[in-house]
TIVEXDREN-332765 format. One record per residue (C-alpha): residue number from 1; chain; residue in three letters; z, x negated, y negated. Coordinates in nm, 4 decimals, padded with zeros to 6 digits, always signed. Layout:
<recs>
> NUM  A  ALA  Z  X  Y;
...
</recs>
This chain:
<recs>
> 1  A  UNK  +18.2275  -24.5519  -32.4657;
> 2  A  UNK  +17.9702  -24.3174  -32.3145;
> 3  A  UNK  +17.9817  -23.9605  -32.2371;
> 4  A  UNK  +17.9838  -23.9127  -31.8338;
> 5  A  UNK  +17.8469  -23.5838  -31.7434;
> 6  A  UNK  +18.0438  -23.4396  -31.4747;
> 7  A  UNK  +17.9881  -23.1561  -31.2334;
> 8  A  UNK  +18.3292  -23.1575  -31.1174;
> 9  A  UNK  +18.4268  -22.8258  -31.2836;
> 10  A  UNK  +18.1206  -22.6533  -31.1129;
> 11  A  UNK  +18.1868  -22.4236  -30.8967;
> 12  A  UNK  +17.8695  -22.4611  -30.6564;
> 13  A  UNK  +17.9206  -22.1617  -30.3876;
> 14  A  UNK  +17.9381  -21.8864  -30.6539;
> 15  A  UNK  +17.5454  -21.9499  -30.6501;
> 16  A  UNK  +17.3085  -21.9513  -30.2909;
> 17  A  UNK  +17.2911  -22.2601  -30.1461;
> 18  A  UNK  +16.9557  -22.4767  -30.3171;
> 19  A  UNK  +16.8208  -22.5951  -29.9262;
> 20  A  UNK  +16.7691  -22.3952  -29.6575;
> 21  A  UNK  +16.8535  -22.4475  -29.2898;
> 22  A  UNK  +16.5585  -22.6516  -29.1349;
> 23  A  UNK  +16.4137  -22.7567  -29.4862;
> 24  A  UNK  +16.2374  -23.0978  -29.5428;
> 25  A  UNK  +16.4449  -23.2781  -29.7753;
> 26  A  UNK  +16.4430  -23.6668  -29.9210;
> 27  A  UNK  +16.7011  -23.8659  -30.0392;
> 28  A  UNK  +16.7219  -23.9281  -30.4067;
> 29  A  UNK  +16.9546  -24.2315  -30.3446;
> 30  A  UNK  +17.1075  -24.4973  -30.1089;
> 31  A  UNK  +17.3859  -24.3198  -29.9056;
> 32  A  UNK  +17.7140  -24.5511  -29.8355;
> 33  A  UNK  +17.9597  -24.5022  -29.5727;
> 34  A  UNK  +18.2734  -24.3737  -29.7684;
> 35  A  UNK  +18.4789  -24.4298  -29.4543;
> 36  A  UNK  +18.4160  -24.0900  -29.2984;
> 37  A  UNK  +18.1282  -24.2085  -29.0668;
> 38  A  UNK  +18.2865  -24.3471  -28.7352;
> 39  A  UNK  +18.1036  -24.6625  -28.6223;
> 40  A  UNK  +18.0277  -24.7805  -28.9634;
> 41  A  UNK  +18.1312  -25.0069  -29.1865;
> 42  A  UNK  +18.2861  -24.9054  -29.5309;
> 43  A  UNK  +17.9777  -24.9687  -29.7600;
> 44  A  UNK  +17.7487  -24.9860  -29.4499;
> 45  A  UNK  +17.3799  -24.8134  -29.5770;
> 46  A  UNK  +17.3436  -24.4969  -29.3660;
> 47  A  UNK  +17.0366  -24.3698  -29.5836;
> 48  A  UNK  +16.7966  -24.4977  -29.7925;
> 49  A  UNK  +16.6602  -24.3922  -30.1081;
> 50  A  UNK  +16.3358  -24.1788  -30.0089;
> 51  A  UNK  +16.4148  -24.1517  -29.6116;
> 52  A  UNK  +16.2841  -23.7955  -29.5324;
> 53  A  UNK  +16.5288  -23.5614  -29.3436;
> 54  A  UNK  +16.5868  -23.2057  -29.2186;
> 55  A  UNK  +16.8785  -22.9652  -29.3631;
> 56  A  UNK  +17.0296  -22.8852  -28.9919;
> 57  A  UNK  +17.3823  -22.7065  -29.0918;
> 58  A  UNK  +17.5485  -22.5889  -29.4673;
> 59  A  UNK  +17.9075  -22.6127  -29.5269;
> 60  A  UNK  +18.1282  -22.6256  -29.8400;
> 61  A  UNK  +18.4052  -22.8559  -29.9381;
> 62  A  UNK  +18.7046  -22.7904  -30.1282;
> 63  A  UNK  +18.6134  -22.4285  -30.1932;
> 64  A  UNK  +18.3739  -22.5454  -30.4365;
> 65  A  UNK  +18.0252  -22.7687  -30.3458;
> 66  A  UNK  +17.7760  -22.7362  -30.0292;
> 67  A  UNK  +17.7659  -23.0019  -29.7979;
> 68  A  UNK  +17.4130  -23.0361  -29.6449;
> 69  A  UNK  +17.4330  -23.1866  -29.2767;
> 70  A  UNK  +17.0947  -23.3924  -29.2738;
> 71  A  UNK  +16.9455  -23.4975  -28.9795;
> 72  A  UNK  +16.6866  -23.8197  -29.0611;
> 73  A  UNK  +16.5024  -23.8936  -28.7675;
> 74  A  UNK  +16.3829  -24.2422  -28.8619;
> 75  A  UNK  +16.7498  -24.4182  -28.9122;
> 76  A  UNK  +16.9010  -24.1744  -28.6063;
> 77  A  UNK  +17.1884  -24.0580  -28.8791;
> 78  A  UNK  +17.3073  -23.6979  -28.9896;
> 79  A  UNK  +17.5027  -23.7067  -29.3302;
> 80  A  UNK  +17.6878  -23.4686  -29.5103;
> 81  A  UNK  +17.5208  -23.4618  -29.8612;
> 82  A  UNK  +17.5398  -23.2463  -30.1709;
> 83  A  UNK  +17.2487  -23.1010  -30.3226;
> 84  A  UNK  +17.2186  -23.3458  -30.6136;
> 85  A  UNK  +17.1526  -23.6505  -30.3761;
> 86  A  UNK  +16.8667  -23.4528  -30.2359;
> 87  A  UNK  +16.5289  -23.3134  -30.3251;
> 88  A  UNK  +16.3060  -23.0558  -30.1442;
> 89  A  UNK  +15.9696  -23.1488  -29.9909;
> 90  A  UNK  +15.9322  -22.8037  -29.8247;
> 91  A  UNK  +15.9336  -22.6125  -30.1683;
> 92  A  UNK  +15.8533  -22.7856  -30.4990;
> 93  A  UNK  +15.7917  -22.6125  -30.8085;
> 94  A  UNK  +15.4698  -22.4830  -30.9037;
> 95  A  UNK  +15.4598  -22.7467  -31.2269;
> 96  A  UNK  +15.5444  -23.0195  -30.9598;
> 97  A  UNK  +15.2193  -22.9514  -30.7028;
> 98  A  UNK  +15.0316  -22.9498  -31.0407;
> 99  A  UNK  +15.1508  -23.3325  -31.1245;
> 100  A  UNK  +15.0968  -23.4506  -30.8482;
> 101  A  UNK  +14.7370  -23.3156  -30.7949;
> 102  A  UNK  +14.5415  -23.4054  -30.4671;
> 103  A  UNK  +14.8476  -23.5738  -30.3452;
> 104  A  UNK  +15.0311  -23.2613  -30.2891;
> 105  A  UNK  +14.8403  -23.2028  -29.9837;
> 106  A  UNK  +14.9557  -23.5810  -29.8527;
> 107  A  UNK  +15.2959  -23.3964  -29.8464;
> 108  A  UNK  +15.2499  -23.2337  -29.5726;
> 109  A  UNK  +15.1876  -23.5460  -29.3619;
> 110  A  UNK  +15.4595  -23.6625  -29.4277;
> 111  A  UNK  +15.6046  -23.6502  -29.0323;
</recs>
């Protein structure tokens, strides 16, 4: 059987919080409705992989993770998301901007 990494012994809010409020983040995956999104089905998409959003509130759950409220403006939704489901657009690594070359600058046209 394979080894499952886990992050449930983590304890996320000894550390800052990875996004900031108002940051330009994208979704690293498909976001489902768990059953805590009121006029949505259970399993209903609420966010595609790669749907650009804005960090608009930070919160923490069970004394332990940050929630990120996201606000994406093309689907009309704001999620609760933890930092591992997201990734920054407003402040990427140096090494990143260096990968991606000229198409850095396309970043910031993104919206």
């Amino acid at each position: 059987m394979a080894d499952i990494a886990r992050d449930d012994d983590i304890i996320e809010i000894a550390l800052p919080p990875r996004y900031a409020m108002g940051e330009r983040v994208i979704s690293r995956s498909v976001i489902r409705n768990d059953g805590t999104y009121n006029g949505k089905d259970i399993g209903d998409v609420l966010v595609n992989r790669g749907e650009i959003g804005y960090v608009r509130s930070i919160g923490t759950f069970l004394q332990q993770f940050y929630i990120y409220a996201v606000e994406f403006p093309d689907s009309g939704t704001r999620v609760g998301m933890r930092a591992k489901e997201l990734c920054t657009l407003d402040n990427l690594p140096d090494e990143v901007l260096e990968q991606l070359g000229e198409r850095a600058g396309q970043l910031g046209h993104l919206l």
